[in-house]
C-alpha positions in Angstrom: 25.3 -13.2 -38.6 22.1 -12.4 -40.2 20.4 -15.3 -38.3 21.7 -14.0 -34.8 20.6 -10.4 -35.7 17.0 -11.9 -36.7 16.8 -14.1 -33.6 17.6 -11.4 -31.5 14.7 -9.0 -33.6 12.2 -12.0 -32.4 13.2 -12.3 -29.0 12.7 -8.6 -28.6 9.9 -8.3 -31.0 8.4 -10.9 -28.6 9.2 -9.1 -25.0 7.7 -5.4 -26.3 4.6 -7.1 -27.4 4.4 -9.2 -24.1 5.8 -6.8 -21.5 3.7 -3.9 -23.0 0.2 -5.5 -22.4 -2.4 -2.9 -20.6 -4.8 -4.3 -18.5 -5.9 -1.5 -16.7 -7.8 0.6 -19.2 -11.7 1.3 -19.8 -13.2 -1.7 -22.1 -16.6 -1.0 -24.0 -19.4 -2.2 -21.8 -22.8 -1.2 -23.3 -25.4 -0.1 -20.7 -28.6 -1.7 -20.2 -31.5 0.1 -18.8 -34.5 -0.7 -17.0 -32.3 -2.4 -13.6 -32.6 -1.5 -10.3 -28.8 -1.3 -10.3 -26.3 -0.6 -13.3 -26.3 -3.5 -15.4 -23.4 -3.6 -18.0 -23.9 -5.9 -21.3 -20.1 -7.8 -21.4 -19.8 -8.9 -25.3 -17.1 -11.2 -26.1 -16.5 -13.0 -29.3 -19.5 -15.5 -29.0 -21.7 -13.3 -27.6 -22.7 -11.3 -24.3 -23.8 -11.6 -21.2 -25.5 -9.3 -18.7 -23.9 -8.2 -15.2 -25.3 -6.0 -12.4 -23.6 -4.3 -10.6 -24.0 -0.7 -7.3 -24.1 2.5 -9.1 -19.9 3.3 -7.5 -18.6 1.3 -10.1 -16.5 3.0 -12.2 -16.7 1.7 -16.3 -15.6 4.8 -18.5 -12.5 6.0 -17.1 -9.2 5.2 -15.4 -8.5 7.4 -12.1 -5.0 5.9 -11.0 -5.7 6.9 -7.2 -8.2 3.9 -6.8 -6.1 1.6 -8.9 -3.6 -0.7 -6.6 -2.3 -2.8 -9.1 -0.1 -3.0 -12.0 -0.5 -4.6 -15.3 2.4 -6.9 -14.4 0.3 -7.7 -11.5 -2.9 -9.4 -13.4 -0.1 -10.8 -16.2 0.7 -13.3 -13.0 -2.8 -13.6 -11.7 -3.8 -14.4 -15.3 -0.9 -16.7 -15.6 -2.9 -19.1 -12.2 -4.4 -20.6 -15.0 -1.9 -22.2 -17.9 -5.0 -21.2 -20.6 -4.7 -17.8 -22.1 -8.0 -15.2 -22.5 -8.9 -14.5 -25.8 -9.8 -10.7 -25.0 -10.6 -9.1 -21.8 -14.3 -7.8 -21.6 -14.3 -5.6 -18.4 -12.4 -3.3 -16.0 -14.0 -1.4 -13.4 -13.6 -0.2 -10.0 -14.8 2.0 -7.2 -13.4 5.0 -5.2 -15.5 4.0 -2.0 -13.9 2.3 1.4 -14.2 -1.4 -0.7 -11.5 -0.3 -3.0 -12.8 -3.2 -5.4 -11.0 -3.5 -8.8 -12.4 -5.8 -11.1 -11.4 -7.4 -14.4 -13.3 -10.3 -17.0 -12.0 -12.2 -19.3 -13.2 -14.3 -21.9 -11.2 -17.8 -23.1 -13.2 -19.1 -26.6 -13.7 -22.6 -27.2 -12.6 -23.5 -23.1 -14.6 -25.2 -20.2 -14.6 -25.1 -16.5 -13.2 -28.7 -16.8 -10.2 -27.0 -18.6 -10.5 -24.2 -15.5 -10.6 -27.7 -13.0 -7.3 -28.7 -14.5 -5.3 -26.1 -15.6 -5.5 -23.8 -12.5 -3.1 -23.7 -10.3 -5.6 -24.5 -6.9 -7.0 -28.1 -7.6 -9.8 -27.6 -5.5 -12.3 -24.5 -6.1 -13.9 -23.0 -3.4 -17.3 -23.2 -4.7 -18.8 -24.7 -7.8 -22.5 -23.6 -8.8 -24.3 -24.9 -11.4 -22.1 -23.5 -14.3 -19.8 -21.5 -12.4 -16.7 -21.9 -10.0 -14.9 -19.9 -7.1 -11.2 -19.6 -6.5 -10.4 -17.2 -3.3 -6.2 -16.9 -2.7 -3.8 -14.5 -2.0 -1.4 -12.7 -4.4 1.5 -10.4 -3.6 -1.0 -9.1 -0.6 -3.8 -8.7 -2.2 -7.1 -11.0 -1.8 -8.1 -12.1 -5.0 -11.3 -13.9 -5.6 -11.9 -15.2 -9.3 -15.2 -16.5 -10.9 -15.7 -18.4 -13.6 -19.2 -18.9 -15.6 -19.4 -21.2 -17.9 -21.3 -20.0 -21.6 -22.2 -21.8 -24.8 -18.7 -21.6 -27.0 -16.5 -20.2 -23.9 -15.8 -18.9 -20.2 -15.8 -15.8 -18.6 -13.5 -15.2 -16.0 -14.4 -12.5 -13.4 -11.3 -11.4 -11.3 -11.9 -9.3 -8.0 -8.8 -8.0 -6.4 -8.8 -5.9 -2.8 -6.3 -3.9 -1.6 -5.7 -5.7 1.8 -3.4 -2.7 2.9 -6.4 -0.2 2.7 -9.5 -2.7 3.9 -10.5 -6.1 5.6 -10.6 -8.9 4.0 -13.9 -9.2 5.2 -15.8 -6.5 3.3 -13.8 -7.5 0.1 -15.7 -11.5 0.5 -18.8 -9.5 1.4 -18.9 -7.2 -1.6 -17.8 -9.8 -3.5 -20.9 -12.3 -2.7 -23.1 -9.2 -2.8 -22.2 -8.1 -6.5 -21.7 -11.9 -7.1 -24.8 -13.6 -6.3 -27.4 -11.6 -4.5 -27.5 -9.3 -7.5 -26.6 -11.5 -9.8 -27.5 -15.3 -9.2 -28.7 -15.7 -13.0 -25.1 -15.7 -13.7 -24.7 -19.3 -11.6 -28.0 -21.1 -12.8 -28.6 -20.1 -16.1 -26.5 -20.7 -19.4 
């Protein structure tokens, strides 16, 4: 009896901790000045790495209004690829038209060969340098996720657009802008 009551202590033990995960929540992101745009400093467990990104991003607080999805949401999108992150480095958004939410995470001691073969796409849409592009669809929402390669680790940046609210279109287009016009170190530099 005392083993069914423990088993039963783990199984739910196991569900609250895993069910109860908050994604959508302000991370620490230090701020870097002297850039034309905002540029955030993301610090994971091996280090950090610096992002630009347009001054309507949104790093310190939550406003629900601009936030689409739900935390059971980006448990799926997170569960595309069989690895899991070690912590998540970034949330942000905006409250213009692009309706852009954003997450990063970081996987320690993982590769973008480990990305290659444990995602479920088997063919990226891009590959840079040290980086890859996935672009699919998920529950209705266009998702496009990037993936840079550092010393010890990956960070993977997740982009999700509210397809109900905008085109498709100006997600991709704000996505390559914040991507690679103001950010091309990301793909050619370790």
């Amino acid at each position: 009896m005392k083993k069914i009551i423990s088993q039963i202590f783990t199984i739910a033990l196991f569900f609250t901790v895993f069910s109860c995960t908050n994604y959508i929540k302000p991370i620490h992101t230090e701020s870097v000045s002297g850039s034309e745009n905002i540029t955030r400093k993301l610090i994971f467990q091996d280090g950090a790495l610096d992002v630009n990104f347009y001054g309507d991003y949104i790093f310190d607080k939550v406003d629900k209004n601009f936030i689409f999805f739900t935390d059971k949401d980006i448990s799926g999108i997170l569960g595309n690829l069989k690895e899991k992150p070690s912590s998540q480095i970034l949330f942000t958004y905006t409250k213009s038209s692009i309706y852009n939410n954003m997450l990063a995470f970081y996987y320690a001691e993982k590769t973008l060969a480990d990305v290659k073969k444990n995602f479920f796409i088997q063919t990226s849409k891009k590959e840079m340098q040290n980086g890859l592009l996935y672009v699919y669809e998920y529950k209705g929402y266009y998702v496009m996720e990037f993936y840079r390669q550092e010393e010890k680790g990956i960070v993977r940046f997740i982009s999700i657009n509210n397809s109900a609210k905008q085109s498709v279109d100006k997600c991709r287009l704000e996505n390559n802008n914040v991507f690679f016009d103001i950010n091309p170190q990301l793909w050619n530099e370790l």
